[in-house]
PQR file with spaces between the fields and no chain letter, atoms N, CA, C, O and H, PARSE charges and radii, in Angstrom:
ATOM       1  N    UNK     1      98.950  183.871  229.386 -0.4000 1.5000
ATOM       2  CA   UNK     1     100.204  184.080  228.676 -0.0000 2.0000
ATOM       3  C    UNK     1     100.030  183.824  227.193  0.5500 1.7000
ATOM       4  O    UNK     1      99.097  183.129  226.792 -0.5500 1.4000
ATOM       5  N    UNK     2     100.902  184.367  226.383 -0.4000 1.5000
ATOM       6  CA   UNK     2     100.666  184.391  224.833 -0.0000 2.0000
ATOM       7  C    UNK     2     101.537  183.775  224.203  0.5500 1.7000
ATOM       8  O    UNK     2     102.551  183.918  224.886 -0.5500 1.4000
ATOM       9  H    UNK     2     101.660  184.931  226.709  0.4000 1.0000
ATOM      10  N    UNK     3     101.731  183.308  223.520 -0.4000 1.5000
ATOM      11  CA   UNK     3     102.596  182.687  222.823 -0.0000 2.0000
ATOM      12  C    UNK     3     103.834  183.224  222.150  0.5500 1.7000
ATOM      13  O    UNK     3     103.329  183.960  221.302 -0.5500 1.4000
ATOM      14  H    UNK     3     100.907  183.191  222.965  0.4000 1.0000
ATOM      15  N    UNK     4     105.175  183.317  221.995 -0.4000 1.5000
ATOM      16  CA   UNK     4     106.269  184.141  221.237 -0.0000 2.0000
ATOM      17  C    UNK     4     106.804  185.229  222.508  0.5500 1.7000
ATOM      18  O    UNK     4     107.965  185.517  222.799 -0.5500 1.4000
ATOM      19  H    UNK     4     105.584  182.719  222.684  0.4000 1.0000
ATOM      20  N    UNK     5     105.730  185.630  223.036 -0.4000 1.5000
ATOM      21  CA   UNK     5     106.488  186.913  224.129 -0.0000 2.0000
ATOM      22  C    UNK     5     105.908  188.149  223.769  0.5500 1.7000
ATOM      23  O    UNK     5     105.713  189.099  224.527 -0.5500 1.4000
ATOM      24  H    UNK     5     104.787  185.396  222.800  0.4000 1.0000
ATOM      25  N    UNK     6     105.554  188.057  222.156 -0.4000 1.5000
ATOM      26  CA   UNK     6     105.240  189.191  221.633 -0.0000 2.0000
ATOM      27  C    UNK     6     103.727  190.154  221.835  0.5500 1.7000
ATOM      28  O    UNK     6     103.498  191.359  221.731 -0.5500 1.4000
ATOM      29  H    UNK     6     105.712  187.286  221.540  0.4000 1.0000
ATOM      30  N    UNK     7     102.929  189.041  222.148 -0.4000 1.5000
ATOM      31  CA   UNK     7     101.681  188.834  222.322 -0.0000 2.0000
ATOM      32  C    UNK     7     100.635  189.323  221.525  0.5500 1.7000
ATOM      33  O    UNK     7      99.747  190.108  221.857 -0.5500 1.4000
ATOM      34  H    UNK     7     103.115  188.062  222.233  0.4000 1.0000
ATOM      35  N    UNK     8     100.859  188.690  220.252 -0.4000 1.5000
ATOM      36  CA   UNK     8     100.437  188.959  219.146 -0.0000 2.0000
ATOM      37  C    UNK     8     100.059  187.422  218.574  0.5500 1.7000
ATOM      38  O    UNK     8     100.931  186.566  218.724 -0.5500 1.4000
ATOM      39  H    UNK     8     101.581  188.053  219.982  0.4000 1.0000
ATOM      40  N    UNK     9      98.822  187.045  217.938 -0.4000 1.5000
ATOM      41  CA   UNK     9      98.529  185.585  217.615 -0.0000 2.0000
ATOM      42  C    UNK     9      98.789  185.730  216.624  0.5500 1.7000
ATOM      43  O    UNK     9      97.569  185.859  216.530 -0.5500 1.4000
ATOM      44  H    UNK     9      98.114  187.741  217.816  0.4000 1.0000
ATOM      45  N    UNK    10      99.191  185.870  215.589 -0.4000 1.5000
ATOM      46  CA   UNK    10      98.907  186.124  213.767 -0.0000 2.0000
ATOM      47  C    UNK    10     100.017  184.399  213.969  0.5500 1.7000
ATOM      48  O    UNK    10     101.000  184.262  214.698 -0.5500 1.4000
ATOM      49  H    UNK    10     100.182  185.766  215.666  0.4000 1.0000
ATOM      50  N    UNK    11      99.441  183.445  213.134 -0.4000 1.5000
ATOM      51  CA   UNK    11     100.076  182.518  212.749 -0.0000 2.0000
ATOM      52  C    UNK    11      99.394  181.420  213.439  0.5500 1.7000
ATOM      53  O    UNK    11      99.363  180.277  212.983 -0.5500 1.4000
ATOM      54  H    UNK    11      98.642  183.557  212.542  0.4000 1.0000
ATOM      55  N    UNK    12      98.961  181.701  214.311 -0.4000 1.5000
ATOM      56  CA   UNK    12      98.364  180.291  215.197 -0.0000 2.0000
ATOM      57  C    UNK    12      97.795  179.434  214.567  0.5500 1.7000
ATOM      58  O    UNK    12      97.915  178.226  214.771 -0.5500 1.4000
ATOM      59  H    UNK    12      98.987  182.630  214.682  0.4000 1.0000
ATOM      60  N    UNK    13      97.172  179.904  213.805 -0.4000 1.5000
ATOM      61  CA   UNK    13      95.689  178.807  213.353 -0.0000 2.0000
ATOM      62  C    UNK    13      96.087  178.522  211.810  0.5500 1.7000
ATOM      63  O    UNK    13      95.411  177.854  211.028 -0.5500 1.4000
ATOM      64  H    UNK    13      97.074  180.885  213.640  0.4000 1.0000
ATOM      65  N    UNK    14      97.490  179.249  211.486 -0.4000 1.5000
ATOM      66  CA   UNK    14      97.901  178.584  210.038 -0.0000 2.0000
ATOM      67  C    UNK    14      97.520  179.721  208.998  0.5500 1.7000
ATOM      68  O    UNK    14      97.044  180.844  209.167 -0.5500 1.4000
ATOM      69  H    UNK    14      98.039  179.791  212.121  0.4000 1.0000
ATOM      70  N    UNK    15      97.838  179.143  208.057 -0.4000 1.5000
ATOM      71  CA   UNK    15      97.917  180.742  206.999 -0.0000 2.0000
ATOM      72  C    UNK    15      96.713  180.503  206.388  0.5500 1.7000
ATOM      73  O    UNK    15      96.027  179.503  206.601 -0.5500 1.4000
ATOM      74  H    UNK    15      98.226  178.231  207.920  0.4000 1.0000
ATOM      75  N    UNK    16      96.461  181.311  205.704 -0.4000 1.5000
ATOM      76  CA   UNK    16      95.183  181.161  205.042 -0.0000 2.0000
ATOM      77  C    UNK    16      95.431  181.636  203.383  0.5500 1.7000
ATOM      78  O    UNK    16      96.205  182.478  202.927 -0.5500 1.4000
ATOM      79  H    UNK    16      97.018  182.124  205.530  0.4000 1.0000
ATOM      80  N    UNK    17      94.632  180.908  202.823 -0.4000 1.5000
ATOM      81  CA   UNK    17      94.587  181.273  201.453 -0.0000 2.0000
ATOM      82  C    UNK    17      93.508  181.714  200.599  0.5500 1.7000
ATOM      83  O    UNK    17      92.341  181.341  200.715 -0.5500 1.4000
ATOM      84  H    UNK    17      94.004  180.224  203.193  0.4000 1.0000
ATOM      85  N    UNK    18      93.986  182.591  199.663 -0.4000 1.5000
ATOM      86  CA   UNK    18      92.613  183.037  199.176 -0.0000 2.0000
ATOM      87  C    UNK    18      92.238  182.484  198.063  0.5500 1.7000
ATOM      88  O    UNK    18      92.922  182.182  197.085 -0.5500 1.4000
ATOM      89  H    UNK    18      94.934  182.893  199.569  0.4000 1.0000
ATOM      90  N    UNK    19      90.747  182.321  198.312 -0.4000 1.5000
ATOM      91  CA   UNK    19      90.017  180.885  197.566 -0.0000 2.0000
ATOM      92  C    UNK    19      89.245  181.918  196.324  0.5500 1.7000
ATOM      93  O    UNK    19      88.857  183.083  196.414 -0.5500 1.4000
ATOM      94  H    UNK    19      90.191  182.566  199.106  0.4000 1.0000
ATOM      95  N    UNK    20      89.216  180.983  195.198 -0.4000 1.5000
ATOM      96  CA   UNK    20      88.649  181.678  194.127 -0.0000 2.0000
ATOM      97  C    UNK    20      86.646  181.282  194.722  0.5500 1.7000
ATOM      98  O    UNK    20      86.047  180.812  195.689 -0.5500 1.4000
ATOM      99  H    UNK    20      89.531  180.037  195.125  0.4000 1.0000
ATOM     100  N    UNK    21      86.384  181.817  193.479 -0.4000 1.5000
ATOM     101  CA   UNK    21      84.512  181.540  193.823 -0.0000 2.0000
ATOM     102  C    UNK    21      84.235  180.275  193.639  0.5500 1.7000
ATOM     103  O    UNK    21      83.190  179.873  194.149 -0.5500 1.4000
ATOM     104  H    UNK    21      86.871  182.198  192.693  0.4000 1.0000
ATOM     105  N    UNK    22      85.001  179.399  192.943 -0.4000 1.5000
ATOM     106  CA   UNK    22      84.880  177.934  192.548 -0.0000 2.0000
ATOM     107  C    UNK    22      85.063  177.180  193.515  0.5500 1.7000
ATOM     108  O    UNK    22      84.295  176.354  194.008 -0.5500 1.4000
ATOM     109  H    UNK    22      85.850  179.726  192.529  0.4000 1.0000
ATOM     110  N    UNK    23      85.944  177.422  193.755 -0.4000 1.5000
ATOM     111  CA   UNK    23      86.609  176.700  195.224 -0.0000 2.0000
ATOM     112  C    UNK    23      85.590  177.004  196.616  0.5500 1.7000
ATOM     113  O    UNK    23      85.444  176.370  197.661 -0.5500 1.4000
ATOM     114  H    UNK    23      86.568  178.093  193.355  0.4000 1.0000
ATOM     115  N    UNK    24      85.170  177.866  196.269 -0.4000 1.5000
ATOM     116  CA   UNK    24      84.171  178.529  197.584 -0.0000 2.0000
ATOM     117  C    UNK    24      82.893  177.777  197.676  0.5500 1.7000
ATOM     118  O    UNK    24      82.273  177.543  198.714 -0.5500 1.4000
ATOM     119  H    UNK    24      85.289  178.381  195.420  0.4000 1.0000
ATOM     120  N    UNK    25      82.539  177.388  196.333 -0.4000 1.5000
ATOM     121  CA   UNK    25      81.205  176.508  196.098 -0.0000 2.0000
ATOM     122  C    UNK    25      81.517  175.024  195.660  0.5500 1.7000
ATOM     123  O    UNK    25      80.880  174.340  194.859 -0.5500 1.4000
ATOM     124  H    UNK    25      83.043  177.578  195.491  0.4000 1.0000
ATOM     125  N    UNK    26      82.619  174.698  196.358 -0.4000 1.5000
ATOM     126  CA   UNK    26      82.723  173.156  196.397 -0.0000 2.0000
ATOM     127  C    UNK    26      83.707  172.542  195.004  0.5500 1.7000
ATOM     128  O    UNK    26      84.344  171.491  194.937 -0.5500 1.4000
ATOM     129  H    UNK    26      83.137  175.254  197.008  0.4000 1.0000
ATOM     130  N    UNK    27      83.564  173.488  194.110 -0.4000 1.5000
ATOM     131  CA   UNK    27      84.540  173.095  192.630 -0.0000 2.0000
ATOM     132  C    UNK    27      85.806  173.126  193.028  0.5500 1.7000
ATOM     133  O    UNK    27      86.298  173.002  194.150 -0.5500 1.4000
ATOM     134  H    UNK    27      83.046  174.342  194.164  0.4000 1.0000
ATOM     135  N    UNK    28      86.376  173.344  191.767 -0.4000 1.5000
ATOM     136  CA   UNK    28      88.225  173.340  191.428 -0.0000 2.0000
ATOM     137  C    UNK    28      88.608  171.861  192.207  0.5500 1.7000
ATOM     138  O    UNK    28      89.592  171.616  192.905 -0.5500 1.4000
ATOM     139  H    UNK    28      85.977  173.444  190.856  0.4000 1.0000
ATOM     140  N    UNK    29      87.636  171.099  191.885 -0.4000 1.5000
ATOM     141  CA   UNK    29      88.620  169.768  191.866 -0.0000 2.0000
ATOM     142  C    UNK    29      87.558  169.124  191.062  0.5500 1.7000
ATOM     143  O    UNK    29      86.343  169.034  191.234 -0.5500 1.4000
ATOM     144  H    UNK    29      86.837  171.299  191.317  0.4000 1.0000
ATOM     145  N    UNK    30      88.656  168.539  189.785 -0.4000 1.5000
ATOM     146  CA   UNK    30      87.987  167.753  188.753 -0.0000 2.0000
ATOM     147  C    UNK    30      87.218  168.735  187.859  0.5500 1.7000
ATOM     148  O    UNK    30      86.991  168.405  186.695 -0.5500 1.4000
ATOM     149  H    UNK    30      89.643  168.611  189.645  0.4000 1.0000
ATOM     150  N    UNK    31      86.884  169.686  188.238 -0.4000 1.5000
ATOM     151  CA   UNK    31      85.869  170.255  186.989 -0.0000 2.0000
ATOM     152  C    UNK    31      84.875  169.919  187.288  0.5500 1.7000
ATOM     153  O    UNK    31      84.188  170.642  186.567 -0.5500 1.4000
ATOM     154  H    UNK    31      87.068  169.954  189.183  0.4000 1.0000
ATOM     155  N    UNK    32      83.919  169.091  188.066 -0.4000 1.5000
ATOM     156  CA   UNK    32      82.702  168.967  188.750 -0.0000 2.0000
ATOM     157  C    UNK    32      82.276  170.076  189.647  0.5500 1.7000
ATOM     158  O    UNK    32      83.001  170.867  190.249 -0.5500 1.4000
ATOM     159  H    UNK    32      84.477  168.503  188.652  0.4000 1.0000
ATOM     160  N    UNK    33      81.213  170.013  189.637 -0.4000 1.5000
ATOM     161  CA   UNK    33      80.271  170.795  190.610 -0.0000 2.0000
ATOM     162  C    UNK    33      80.211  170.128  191.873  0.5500 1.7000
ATOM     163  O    UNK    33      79.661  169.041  191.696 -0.5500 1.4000
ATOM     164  H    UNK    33      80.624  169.370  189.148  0.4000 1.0000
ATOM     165  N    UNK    34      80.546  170.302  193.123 -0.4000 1.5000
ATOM     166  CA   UNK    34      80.456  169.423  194.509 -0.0000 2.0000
ATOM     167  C    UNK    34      81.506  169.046  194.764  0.5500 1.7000
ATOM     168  O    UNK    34      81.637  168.625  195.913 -0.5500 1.4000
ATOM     169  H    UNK    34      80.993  171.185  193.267  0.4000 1.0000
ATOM     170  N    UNK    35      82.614  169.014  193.938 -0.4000 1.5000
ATOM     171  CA   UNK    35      84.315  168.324  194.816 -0.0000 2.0000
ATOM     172  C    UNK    35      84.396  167.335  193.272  0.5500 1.7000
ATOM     173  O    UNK    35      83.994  167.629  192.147 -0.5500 1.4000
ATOM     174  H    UNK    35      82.508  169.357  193.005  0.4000 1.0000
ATOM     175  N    UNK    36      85.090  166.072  193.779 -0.4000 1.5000
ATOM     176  CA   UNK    36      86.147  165.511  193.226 -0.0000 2.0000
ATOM     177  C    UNK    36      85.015  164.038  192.402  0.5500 1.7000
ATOM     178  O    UNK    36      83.811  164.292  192.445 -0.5500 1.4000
ATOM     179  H    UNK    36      85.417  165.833  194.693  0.4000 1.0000
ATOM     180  N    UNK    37      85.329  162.910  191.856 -0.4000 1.5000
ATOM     181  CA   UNK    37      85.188  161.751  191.094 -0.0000 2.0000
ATOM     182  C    UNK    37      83.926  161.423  191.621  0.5500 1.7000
ATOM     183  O    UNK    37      83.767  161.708  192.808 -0.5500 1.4000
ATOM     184  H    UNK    37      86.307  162.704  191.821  0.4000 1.0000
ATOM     185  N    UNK    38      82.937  160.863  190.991 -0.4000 1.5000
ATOM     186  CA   UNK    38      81.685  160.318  192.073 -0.0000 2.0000
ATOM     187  C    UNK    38      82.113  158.776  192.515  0.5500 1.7000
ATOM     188  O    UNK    38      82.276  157.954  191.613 -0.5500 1.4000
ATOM     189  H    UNK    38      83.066  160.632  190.027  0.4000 1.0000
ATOM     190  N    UNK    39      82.238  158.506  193.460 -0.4000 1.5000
ATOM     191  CA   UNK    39      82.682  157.194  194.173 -0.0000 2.0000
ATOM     192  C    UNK    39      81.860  156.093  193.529  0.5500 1.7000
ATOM     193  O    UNK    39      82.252  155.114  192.895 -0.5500 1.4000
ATOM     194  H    UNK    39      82.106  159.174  194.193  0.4000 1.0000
ATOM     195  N    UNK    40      80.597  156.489  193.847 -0.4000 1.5000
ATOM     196  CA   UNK    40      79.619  155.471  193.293 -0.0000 2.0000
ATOM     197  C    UNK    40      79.940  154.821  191.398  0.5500 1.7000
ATOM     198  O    UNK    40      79.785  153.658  191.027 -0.5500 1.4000
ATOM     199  H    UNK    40      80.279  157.284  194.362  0.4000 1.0000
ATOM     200  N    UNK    41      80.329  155.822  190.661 -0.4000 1.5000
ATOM     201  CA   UNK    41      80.644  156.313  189.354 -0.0000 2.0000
ATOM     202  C    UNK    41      81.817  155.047  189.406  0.5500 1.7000
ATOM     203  O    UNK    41      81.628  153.846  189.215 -0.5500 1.4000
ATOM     204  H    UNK    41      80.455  156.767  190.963  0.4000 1.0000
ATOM     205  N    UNK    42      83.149  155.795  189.748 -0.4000 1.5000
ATOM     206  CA   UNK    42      84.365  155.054  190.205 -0.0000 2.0000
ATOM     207  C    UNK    42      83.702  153.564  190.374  0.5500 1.7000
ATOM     208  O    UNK    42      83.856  152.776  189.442 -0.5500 1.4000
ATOM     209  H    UNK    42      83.303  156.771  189.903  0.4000 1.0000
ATOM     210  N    UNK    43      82.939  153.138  191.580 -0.4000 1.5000
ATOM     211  CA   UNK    43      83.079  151.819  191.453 -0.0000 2.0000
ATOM     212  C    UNK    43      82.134  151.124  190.794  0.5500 1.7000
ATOM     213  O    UNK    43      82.049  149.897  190.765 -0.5500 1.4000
ATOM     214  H    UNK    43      82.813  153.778  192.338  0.4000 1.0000
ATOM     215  N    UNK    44      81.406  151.916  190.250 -0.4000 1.5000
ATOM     216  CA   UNK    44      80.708  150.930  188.723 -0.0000 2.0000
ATOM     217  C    UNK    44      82.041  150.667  187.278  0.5500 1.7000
ATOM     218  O    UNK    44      82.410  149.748  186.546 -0.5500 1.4000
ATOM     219  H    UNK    44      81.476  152.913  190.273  0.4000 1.0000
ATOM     220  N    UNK    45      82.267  151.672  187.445 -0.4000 1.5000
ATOM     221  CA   UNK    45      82.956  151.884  186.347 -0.0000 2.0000
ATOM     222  C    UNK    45      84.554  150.405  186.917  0.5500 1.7000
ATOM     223  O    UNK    45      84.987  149.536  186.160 -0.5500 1.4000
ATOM     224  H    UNK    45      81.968  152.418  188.040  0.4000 1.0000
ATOM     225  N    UNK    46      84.771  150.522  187.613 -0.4000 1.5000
ATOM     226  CA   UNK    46      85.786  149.269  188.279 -0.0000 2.0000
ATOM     227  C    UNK    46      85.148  147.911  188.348  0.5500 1.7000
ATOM     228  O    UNK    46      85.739  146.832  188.318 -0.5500 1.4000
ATOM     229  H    UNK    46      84.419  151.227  188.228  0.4000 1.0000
ATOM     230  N    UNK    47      83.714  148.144  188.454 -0.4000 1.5000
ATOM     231  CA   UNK    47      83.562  146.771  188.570 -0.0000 2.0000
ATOM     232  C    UNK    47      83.230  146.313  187.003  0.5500 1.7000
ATOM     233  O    UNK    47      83.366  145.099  186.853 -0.5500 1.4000
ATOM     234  H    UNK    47      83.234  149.020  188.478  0.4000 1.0000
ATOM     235  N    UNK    48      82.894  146.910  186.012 -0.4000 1.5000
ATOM     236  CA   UNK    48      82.482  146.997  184.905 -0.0000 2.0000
ATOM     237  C    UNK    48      83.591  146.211  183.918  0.5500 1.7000
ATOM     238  O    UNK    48      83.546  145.264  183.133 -0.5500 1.4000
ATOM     239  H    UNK    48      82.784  147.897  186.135  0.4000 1.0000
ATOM     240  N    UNK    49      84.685  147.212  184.440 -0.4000 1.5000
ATOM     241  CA   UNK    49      86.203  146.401  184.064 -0.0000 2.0000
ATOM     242  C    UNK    49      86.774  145.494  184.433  0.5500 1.7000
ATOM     243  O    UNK    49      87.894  145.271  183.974 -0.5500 1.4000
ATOM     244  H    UNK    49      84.722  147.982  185.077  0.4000 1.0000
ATOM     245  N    UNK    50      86.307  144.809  185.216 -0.4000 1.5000
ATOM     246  CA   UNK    50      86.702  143.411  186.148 -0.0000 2.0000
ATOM     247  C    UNK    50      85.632  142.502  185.452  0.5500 1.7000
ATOM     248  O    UNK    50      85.998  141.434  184.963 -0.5500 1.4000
ATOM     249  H    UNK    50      85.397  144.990  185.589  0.4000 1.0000
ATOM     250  N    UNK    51      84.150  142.945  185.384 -0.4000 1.5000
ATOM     251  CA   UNK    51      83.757  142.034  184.646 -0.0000 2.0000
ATOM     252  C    UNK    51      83.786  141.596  182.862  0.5500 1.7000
ATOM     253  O    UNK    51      83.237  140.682  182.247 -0.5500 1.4000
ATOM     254  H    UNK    51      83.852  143.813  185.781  0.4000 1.0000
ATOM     255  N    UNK    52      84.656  142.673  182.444 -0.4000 1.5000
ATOM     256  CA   UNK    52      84.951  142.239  180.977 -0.0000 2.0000
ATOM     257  C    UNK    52      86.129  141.686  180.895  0.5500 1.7000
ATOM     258  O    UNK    52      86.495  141.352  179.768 -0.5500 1.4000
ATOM     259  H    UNK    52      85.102  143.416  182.944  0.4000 1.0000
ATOM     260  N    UNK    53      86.871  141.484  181.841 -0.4000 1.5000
ATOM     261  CA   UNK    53      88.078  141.026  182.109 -0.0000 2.0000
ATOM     262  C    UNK    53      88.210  139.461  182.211  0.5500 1.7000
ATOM     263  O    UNK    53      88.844  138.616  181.578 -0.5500 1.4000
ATOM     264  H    UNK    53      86.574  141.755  182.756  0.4000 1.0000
ATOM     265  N    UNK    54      87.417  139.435  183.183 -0.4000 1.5000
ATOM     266  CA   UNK    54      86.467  137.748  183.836 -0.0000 2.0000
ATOM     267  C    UNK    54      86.003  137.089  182.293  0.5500 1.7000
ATOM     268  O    UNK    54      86.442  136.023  181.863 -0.5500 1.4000
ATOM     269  H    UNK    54      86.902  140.121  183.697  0.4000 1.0000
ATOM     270  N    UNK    55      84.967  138.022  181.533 -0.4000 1.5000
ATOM     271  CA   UNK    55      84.657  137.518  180.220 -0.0000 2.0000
ATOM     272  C    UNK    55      85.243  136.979  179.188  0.5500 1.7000
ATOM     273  O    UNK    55      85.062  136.017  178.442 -0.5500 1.4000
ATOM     274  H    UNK    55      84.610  138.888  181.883  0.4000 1.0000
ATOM     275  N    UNK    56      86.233  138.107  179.368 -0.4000 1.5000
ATOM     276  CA   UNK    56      87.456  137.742  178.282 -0.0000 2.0000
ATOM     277  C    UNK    56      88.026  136.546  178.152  0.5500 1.7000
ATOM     278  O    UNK    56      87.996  135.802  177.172 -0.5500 1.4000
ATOM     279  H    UNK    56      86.380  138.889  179.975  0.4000 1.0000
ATOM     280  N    UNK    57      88.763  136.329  179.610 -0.4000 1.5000
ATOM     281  CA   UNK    57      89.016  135.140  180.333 -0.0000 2.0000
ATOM     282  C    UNK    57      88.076  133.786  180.161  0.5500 1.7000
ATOM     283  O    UNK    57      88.271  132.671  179.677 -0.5500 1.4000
ATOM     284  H    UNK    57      88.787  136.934  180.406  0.4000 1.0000
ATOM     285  N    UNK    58      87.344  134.217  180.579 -0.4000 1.5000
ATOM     286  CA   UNK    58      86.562  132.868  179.660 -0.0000 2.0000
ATOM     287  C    UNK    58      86.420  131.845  178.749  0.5500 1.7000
ATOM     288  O    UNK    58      86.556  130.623  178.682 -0.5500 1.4000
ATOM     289  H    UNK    58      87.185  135.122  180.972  0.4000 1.0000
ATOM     290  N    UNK    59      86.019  133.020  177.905 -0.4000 1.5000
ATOM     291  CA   UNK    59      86.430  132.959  176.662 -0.0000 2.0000
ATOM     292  C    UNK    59      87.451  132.161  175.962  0.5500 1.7000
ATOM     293  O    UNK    59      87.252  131.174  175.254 -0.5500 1.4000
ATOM     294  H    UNK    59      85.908  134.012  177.959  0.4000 1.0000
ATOM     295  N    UNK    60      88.742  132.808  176.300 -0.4000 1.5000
ATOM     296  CA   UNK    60      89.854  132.397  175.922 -0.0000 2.0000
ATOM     297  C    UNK    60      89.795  131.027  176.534  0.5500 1.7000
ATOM     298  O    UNK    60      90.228  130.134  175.806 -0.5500 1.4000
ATOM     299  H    UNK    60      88.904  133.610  176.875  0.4000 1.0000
ATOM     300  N    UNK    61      89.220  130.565  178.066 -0.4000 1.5000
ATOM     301  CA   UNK    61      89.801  129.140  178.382 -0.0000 2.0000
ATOM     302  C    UNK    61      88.852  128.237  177.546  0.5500 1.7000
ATOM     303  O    UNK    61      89.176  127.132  177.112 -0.5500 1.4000
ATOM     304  H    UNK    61      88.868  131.290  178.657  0.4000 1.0000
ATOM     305  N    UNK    62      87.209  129.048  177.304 -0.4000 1.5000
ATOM     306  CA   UNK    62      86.559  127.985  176.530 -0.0000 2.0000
ATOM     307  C    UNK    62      87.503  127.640  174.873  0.5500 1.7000
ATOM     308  O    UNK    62      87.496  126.563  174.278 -0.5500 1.4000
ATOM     309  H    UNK    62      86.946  129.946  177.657  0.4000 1.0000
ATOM     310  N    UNK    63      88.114  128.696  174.518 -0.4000 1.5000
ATOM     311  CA   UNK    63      88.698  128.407  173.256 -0.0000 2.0000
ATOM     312  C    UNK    63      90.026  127.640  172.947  0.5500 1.7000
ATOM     313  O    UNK    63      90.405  127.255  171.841 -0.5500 1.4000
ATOM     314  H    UNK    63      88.119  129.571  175.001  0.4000 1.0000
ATOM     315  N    UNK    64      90.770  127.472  174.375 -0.4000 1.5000
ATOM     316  CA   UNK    64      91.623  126.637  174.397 -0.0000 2.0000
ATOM     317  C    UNK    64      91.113  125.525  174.920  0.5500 1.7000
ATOM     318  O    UNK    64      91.911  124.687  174.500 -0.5500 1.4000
ATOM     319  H    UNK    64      90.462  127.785  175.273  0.4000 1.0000
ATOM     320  N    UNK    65      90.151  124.822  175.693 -0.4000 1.5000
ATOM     321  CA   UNK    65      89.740  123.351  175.328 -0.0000 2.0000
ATOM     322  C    UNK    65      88.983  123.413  174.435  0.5500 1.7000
ATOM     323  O    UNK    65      89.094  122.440  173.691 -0.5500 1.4000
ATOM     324  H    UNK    65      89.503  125.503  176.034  0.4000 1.0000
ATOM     325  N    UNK    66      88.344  124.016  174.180 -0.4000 1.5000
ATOM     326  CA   UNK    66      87.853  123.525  172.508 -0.0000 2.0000
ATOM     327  C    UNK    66      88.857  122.974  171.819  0.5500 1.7000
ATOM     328  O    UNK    66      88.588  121.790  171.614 -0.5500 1.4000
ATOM     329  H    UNK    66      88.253  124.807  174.786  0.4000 1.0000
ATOM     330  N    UNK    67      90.268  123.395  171.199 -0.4000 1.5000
ATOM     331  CA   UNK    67      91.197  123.308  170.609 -0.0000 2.0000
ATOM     332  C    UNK    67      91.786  121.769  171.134  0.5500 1.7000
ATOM     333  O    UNK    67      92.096  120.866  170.357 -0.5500 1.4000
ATOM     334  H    UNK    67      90.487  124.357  171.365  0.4000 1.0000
ATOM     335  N    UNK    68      91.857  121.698  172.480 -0.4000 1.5000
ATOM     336  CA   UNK    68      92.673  120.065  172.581 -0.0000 2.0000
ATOM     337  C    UNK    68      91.855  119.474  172.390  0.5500 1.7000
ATOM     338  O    UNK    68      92.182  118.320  172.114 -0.5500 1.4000
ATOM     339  H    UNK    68      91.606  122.431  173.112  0.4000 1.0000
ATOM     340  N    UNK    69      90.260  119.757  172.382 -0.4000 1.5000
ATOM     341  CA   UNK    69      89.515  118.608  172.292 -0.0000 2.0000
ATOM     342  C    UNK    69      89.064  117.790  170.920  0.5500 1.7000
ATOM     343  O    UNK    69      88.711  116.635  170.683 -0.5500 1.4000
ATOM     344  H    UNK    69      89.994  120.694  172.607  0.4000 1.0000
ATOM     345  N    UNK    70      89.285  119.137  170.050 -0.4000 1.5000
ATOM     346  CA   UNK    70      89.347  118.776  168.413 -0.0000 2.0000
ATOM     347  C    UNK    70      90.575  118.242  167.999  0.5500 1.7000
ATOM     348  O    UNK    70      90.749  117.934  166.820 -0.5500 1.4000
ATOM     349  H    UNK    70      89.572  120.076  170.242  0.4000 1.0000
């Protein structure tokens, strides 16, 4: 038995869209070649900022006991 009555499938499997050549070879996301952000990239770049953050921090607490201690 077919689905609708009509017995015609067009729709089953969802519509389809037509993909440029970029999209066909993994682009049109981000402007990279292969898909989207490099993960690895992403989490250097996150941890990079956490550790100048930490530094900063530091910093600042070494410079406020310095200050009560003078």
């Amino acid at each position: 038995m077919t689905r609708g009555g009509a017995g015609n499938m067009l729709g089953v499997g969802g519509t389809r869209r037509k993909l440029g050549r970029d999209a066909l070879r993994g682009g049109d996301r981000g402007g990279r070649n292969g898909g989207g952000p490099d993960p690895l990239a992403e989490k250097r770049e996150l941890l990079r900022r956490l550790q100048e953050r930490r530094r900063e921090q530091r910093r600042q607490e070494e410079k406020a006991t310095d200050e009560e201690t003078s």
